[in-house]
Biopython code that builds the backbone (N, CA, C, O; Angstrom):
import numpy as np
from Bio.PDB.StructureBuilder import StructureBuilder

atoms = [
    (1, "UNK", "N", (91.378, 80.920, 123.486)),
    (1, "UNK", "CA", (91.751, 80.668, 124.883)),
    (1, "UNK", "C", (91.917, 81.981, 125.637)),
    (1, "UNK", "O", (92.090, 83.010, 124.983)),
    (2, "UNK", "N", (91.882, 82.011, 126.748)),
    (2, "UNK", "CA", (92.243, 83.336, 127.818)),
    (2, "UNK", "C", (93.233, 83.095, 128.236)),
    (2, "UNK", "O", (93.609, 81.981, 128.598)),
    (3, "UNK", "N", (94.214, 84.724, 128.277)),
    (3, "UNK", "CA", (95.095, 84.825, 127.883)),
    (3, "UNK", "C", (95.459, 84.959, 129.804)),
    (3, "UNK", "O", (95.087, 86.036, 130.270)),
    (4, "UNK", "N", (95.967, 84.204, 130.596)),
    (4, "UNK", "CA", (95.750, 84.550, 132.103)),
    (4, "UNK", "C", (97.202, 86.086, 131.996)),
    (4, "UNK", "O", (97.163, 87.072, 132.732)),
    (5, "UNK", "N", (97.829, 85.947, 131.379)),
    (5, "UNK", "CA", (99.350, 86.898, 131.427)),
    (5, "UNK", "C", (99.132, 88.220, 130.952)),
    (5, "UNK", "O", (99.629, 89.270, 131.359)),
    (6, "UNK", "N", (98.065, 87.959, 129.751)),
    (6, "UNK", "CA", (97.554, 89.278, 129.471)),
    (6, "UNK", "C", (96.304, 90.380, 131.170)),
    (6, "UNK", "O", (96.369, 91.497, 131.684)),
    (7, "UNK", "N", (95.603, 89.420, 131.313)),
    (7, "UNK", "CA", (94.994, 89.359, 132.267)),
    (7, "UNK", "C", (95.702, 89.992, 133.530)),
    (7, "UNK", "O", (95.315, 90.988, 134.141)),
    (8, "UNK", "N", (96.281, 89.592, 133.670)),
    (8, "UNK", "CA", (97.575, 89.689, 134.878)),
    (8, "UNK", "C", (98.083, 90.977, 134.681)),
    (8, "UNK", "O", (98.073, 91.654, 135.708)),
    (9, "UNK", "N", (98.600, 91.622, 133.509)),
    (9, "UNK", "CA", (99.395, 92.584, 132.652)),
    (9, "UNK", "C", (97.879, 93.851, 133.146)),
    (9, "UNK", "O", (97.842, 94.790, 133.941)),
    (10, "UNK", "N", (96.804, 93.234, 132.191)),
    (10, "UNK", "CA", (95.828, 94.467, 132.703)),
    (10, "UNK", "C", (95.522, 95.031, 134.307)),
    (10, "UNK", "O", (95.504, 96.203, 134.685)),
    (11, "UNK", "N", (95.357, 94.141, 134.879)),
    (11, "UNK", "CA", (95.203, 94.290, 136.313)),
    (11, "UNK", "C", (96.049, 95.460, 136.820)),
    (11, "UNK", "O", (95.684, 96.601, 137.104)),
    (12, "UNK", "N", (97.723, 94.701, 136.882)),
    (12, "UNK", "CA", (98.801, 95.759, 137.241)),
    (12, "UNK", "C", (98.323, 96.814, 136.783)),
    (12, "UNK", "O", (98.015, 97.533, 137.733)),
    (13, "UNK", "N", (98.015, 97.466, 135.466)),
    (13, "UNK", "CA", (97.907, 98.520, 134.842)),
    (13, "UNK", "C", (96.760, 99.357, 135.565)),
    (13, "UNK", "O", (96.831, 100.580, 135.688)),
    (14, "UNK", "N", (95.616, 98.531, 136.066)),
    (14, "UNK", "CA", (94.319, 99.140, 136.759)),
    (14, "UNK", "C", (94.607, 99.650, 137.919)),
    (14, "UNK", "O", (94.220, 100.794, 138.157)),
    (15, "UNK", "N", (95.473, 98.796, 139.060)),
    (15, "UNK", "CA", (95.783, 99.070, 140.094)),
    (15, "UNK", "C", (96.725, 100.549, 139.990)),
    (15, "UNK", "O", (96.780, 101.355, 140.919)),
    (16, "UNK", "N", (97.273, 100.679, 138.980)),
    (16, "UNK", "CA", (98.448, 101.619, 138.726)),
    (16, "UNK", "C", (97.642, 102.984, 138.710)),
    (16, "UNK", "O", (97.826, 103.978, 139.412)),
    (17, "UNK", "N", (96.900, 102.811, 137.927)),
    (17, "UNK", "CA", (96.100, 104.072, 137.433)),
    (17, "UNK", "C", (94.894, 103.989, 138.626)),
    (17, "UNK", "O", (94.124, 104.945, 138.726)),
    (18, "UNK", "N", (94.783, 103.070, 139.335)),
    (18, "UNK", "CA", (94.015, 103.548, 140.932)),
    (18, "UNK", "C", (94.400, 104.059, 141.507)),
    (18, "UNK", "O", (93.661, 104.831, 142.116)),
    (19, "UNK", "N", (95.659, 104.077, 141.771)),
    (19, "UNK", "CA", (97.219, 104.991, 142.922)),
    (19, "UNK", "C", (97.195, 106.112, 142.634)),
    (19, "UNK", "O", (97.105, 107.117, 143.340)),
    (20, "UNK", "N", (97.320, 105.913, 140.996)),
    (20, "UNK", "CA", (97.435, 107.601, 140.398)),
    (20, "UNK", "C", (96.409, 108.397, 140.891)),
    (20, "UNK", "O", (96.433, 109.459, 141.512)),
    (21, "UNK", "N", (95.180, 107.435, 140.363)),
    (21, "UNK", "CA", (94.293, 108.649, 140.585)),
    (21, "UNK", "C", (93.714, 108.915, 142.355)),
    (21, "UNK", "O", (93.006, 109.869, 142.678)),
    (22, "UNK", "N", (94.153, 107.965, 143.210)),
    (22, "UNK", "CA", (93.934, 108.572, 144.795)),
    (22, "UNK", "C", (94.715, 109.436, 144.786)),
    (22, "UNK", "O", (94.292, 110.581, 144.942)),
    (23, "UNK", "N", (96.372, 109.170, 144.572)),
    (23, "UNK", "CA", (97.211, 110.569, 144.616)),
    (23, "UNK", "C", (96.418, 111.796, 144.062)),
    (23, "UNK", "O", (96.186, 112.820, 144.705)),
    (24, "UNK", "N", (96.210, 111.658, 143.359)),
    (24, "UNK", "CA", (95.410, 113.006, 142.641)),
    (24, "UNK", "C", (94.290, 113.777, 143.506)),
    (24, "UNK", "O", (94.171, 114.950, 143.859)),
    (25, "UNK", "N", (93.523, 112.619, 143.694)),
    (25, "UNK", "CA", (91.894, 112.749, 144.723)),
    (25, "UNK", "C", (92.544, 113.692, 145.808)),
    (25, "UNK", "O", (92.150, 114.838, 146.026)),
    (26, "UNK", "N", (93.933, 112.865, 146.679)),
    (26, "UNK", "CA", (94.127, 113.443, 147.863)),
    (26, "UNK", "C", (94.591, 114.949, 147.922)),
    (26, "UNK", "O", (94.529, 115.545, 148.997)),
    (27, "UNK", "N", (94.978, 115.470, 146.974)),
    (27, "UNK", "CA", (95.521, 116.713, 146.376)),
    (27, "UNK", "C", (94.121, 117.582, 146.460)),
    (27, "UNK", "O", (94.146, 118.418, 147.364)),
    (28, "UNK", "N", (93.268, 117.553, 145.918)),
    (28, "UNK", "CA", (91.729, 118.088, 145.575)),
    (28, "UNK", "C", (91.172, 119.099, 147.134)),
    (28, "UNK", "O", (91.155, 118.772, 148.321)),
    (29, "UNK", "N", (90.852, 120.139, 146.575)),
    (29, "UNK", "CA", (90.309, 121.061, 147.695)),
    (29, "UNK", "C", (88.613, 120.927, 147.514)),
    (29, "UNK", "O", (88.254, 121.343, 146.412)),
    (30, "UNK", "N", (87.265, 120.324, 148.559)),
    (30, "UNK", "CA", (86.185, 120.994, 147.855)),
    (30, "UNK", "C", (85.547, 121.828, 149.010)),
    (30, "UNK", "O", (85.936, 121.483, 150.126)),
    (31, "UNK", "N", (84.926, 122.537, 148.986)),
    (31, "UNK", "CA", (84.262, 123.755, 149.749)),
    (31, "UNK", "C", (82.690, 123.948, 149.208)),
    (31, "UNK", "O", (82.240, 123.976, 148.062)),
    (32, "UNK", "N", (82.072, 124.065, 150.457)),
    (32, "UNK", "CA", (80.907, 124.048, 150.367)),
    (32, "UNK", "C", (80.511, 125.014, 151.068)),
    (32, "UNK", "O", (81.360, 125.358, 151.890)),
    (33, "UNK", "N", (79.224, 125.819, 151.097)),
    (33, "UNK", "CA", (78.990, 127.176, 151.394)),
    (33, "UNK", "C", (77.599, 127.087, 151.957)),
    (33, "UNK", "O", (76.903, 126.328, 151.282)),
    (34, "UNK", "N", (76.923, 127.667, 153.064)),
    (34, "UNK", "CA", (75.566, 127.801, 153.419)),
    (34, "UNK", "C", (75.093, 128.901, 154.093)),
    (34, "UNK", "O", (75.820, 129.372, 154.967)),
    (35, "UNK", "N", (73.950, 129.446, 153.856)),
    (35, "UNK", "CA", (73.817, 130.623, 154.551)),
    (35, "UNK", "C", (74.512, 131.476, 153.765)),
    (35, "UNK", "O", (75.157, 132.213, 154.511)),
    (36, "UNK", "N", (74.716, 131.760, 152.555)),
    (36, "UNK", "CA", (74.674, 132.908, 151.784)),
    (36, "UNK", "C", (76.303, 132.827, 152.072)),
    (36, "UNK", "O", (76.814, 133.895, 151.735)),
    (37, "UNK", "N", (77.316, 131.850, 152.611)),
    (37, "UNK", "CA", (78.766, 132.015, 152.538)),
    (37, "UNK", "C", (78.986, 132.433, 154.012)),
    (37, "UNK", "O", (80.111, 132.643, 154.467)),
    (38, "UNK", "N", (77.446, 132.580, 154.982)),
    (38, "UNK", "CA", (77.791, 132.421, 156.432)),
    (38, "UNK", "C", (78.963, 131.283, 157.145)),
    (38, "UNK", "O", (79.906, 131.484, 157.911)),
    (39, "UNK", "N", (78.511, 130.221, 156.612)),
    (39, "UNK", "CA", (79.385, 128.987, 157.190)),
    (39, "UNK", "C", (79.845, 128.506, 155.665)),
    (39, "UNK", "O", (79.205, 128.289, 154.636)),
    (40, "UNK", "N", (81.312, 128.439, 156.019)),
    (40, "UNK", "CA", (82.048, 127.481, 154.575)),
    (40, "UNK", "C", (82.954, 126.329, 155.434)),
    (40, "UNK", "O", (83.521, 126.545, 156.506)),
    (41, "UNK", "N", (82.943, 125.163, 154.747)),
    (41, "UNK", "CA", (83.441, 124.219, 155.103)),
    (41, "UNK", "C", (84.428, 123.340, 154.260)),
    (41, "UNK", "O", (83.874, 122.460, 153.600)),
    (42, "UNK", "N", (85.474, 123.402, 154.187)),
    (42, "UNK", "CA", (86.742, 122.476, 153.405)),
    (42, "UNK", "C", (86.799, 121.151, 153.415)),
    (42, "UNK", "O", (86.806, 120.748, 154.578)),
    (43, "UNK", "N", (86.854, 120.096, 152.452)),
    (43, "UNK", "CA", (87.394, 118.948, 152.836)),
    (43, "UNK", "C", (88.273, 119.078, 151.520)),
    (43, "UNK", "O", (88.293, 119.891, 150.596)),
    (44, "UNK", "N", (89.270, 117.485, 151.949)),
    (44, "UNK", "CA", (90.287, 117.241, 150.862)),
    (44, "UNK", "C", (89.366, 115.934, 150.424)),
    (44, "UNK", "O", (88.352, 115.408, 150.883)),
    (45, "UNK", "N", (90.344, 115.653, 149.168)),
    (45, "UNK", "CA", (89.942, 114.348, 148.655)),
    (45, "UNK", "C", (89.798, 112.987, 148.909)),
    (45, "UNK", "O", (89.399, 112.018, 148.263)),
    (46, "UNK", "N", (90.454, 113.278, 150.586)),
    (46, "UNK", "CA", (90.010, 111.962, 150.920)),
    (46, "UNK", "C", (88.520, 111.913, 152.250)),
    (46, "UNK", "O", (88.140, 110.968, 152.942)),
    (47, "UNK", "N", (88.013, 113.310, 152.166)),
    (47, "UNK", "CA", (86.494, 113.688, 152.795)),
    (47, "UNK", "C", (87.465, 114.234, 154.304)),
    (47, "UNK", "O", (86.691, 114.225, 155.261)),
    (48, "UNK", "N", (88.653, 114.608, 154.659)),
    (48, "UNK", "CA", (88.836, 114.640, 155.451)),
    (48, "UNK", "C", (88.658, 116.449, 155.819)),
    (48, "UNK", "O", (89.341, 117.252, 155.183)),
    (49, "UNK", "N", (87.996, 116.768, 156.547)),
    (49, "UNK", "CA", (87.612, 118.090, 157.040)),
    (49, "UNK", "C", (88.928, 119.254, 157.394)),
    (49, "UNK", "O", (89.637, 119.308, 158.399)),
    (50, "UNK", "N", (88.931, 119.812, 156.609)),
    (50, "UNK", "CA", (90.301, 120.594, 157.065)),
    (50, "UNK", "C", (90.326, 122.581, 157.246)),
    (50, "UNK", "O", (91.208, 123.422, 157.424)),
    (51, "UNK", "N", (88.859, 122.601, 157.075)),
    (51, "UNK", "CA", (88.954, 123.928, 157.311)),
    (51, "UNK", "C", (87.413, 124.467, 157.148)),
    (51, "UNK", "O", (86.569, 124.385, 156.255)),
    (52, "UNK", "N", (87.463, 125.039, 158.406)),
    (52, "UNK", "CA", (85.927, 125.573, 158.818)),
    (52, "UNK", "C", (85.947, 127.084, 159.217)),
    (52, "UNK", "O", (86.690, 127.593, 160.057)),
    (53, "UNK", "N", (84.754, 127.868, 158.269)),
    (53, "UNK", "CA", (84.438, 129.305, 158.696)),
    (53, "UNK", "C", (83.371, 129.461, 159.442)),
    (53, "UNK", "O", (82.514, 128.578, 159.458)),
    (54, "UNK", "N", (83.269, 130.337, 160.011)),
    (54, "UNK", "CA", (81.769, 130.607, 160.234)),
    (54, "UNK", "C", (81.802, 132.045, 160.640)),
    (54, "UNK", "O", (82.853, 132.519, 161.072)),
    (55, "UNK", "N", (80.631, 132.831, 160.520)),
    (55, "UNK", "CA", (80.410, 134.455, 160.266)),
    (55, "UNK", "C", (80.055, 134.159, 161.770)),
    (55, "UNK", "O", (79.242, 133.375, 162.260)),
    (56, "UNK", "N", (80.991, 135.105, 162.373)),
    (56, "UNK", "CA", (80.415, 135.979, 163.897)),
    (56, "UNK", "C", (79.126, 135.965, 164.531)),
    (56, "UNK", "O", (78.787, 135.505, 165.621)),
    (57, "UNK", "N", (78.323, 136.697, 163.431)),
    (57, "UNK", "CA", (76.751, 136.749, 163.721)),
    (57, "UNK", "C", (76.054, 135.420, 164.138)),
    (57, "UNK", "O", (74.957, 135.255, 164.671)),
    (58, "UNK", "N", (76.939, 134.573, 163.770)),
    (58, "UNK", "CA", (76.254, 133.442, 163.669)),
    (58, "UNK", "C", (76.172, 132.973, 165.183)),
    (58, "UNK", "O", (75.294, 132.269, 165.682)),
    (59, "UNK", "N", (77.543, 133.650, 165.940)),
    (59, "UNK", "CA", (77.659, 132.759, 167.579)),
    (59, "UNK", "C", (76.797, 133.214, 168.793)),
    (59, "UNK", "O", (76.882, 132.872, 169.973)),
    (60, "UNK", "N", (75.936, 134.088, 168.176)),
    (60, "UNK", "CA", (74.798, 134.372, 169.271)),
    (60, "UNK", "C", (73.689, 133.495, 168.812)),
    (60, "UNK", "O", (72.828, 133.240, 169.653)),
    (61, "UNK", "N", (73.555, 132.966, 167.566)),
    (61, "UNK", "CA", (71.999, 131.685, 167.412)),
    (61, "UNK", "C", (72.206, 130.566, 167.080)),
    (61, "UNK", "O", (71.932, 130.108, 165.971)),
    (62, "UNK", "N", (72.776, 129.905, 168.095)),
    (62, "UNK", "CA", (73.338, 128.470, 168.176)),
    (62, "UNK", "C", (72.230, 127.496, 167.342)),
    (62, "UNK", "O", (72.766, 126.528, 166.804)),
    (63, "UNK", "N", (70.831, 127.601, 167.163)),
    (63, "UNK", "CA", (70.052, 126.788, 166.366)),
    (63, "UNK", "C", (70.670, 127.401, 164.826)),
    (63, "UNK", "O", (71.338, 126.765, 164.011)),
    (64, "UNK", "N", (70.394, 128.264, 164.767)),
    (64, "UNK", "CA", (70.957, 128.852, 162.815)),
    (64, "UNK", "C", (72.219, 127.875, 162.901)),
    (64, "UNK", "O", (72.209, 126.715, 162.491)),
    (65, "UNK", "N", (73.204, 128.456, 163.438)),
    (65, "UNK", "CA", (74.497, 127.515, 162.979)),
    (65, "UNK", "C", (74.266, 126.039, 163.241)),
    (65, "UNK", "O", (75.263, 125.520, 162.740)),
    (66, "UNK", "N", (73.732, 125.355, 163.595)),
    (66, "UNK", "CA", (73.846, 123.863, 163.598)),
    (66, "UNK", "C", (73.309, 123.896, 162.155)),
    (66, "UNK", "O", (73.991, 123.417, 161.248)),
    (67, "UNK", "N", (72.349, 124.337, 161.965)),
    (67, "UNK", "CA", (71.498, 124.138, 160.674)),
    (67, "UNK", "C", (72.508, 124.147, 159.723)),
    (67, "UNK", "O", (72.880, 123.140, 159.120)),
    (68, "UNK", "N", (73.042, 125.467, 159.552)),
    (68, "UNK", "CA", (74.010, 125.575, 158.818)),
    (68, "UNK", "C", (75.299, 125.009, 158.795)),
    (68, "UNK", "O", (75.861, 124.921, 157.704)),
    (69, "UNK", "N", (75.894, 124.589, 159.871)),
    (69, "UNK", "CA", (77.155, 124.024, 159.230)),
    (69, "UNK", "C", (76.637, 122.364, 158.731)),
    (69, "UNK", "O", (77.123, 121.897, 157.701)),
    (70, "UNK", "N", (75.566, 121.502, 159.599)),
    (70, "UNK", "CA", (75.015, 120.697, 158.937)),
    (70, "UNK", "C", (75.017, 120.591, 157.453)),
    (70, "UNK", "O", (75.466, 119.708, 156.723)),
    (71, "UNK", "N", (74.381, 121.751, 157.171)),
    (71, "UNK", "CA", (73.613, 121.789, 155.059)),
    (71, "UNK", "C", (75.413, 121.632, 154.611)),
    (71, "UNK", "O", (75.912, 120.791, 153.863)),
    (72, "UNK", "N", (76.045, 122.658, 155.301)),
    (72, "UNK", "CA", (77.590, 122.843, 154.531)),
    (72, "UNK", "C", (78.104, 121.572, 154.917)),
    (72, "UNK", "O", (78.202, 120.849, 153.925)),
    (73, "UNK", "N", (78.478, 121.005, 155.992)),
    (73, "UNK", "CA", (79.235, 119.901, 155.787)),
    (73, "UNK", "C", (78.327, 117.887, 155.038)),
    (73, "UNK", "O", (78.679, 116.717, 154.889)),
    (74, "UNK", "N", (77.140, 118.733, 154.844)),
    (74, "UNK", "CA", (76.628, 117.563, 153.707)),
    (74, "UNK", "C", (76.870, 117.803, 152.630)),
    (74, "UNK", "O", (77.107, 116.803, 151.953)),
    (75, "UNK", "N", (76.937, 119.014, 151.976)),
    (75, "UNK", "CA", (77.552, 119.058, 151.156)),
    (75, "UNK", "C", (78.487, 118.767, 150.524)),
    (75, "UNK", "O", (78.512, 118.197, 149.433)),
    (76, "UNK", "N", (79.705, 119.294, 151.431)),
    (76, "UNK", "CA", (80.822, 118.851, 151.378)),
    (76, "UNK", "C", (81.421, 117.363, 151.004)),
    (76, "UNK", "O", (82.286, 116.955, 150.229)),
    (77, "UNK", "N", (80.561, 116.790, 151.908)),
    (77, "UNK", "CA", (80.720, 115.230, 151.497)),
    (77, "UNK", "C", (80.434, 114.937, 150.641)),
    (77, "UNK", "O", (81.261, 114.275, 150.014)),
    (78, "UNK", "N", (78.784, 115.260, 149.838)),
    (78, "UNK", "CA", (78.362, 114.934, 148.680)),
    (78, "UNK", "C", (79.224, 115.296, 147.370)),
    (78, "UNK", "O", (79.036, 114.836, 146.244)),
    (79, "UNK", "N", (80.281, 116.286, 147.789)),
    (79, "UNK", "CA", (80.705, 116.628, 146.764)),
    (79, "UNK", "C", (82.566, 115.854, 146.694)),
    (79, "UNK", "O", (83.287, 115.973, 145.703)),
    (80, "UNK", "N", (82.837, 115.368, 147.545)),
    (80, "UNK", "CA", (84.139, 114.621, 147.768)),
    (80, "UNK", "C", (83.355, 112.978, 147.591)),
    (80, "UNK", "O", (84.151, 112.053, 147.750)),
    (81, "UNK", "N", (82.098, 112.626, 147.326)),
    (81, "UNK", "CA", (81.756, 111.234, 146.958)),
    (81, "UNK", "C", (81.506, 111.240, 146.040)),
    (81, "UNK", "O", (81.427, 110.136, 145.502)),
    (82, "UNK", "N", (81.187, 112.545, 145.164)),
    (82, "UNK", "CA", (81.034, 112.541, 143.233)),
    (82, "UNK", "C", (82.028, 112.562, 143.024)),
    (82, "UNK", "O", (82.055, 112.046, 141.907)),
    (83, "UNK", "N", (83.071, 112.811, 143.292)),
    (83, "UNK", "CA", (84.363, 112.694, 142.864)),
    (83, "UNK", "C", (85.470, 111.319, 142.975)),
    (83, "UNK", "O", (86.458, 110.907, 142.368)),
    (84, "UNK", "N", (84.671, 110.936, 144.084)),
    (84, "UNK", "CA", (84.858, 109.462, 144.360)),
    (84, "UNK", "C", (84.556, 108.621, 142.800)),
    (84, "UNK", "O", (85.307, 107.989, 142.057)),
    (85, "UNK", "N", (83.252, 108.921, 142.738)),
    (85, "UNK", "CA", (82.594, 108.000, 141.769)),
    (85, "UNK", "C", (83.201, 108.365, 140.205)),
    (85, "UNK", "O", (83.540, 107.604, 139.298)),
    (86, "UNK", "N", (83.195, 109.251, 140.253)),
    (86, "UNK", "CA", (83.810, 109.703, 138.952)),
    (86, "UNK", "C", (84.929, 109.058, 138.583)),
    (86, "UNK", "O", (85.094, 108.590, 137.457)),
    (87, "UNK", "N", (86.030, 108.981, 139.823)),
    (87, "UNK", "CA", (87.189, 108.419, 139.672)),
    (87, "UNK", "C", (87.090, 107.146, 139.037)),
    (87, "UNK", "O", (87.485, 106.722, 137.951)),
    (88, "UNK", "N", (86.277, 106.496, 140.273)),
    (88, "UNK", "CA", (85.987, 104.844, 139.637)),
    (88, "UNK", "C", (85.919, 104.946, 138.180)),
    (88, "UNK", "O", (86.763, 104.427, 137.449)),
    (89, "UNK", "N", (84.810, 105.684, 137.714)),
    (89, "UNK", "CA", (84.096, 105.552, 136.327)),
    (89, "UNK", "C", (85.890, 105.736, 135.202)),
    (89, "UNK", "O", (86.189, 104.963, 134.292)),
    (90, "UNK", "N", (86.475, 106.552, 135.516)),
    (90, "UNK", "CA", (88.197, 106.645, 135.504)),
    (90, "UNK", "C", (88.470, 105.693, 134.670)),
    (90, "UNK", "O", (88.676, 105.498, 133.472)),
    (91, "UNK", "N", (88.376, 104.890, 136.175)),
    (91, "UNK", "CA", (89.680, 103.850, 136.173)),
    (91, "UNK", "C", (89.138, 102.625, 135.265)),
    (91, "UNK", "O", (89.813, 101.628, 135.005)),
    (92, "UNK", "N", (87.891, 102.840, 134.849)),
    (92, "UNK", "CA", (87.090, 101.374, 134.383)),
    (92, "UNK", "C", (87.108, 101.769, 133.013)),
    (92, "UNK", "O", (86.014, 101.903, 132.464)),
    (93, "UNK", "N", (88.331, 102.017, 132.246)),
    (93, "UNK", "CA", (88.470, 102.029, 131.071)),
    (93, "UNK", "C", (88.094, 100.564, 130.188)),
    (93, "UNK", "O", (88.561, 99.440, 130.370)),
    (94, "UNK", "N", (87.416, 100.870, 129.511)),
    (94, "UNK", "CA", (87.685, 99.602, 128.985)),
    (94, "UNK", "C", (88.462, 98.779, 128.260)),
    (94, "UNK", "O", (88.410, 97.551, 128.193)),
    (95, "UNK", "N", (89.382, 99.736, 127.575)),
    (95, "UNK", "CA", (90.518, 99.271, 127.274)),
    (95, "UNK", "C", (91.452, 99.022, 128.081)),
    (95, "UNK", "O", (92.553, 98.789, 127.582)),
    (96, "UNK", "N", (91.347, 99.000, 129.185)),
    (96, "UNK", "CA", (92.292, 97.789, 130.399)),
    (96, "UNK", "C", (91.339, 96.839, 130.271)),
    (96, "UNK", "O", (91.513, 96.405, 131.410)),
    (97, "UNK", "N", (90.343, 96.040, 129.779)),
    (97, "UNK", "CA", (89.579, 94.915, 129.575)),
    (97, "UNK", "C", (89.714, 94.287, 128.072)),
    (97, "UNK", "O", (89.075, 93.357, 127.581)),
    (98, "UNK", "N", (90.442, 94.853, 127.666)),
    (98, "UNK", "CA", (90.121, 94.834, 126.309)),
    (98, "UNK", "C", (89.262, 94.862, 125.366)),
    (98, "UNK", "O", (89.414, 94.058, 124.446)),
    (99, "UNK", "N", (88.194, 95.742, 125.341)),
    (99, "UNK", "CA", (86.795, 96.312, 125.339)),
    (99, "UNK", "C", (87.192, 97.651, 124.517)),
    (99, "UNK", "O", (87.989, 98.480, 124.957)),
    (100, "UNK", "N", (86.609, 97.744, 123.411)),
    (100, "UNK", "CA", (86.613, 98.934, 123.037)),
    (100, "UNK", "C", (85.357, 99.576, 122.746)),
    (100, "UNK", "O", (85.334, 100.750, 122.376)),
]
sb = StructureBuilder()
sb.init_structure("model")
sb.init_model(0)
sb.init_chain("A")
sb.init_seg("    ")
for serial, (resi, resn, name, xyz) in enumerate(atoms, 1):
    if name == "N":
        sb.init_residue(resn, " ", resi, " ")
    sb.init_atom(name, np.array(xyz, "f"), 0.0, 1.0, " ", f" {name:<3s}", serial, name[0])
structure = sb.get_structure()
């Protein structure tokens, strides 16, 4: 038979260790770089943008810098959504399924 209490018991435990690990995510610095470290761009773990450079040289060629903070802030994201995914992969222990 299925056990609905055990069931119930795992869940709590999944959700628990989901909290944990956003707390964690939101803590996380990632930085992304373009143009040789011309433009660097910060996000935290929850993709939220919190800190932008850009080299001097750059504010006389308004086409270069779009380019560039573009490449850097795709980055950026790409690299706060592997971390996303990773997490998931985390939390999907299988021993909260009872799966070994």
């Amino acid at each position: 038979m299925f056990d609905f209490g055990e069931l119930s018991k795992k869940l709590m435990e999944f959700q628990e260790k989901a909290k944990e690990l956003e707390k964690e995510r939101e803590k996380k610095i990632f930085t992304a770089k373009s143009g040789g470290g011309m433009v660097k761009v910060s996000a935290n773990g929850k993709g939220e943008i919190i800190d932008l450079e850009i080299d001097d040289s750059l504010l006389e060629d308004k086409e270069s810098l779009e380019i560039l903070l573009i490449s850097a802030l795709n980055d950026v994201i790409k690299m706060v959504e592997q971390d996303k995914q990773r997490a998931v992969f985390d939390i999907m222990d299988p021993s909260l399924f009872g799966k070994k």
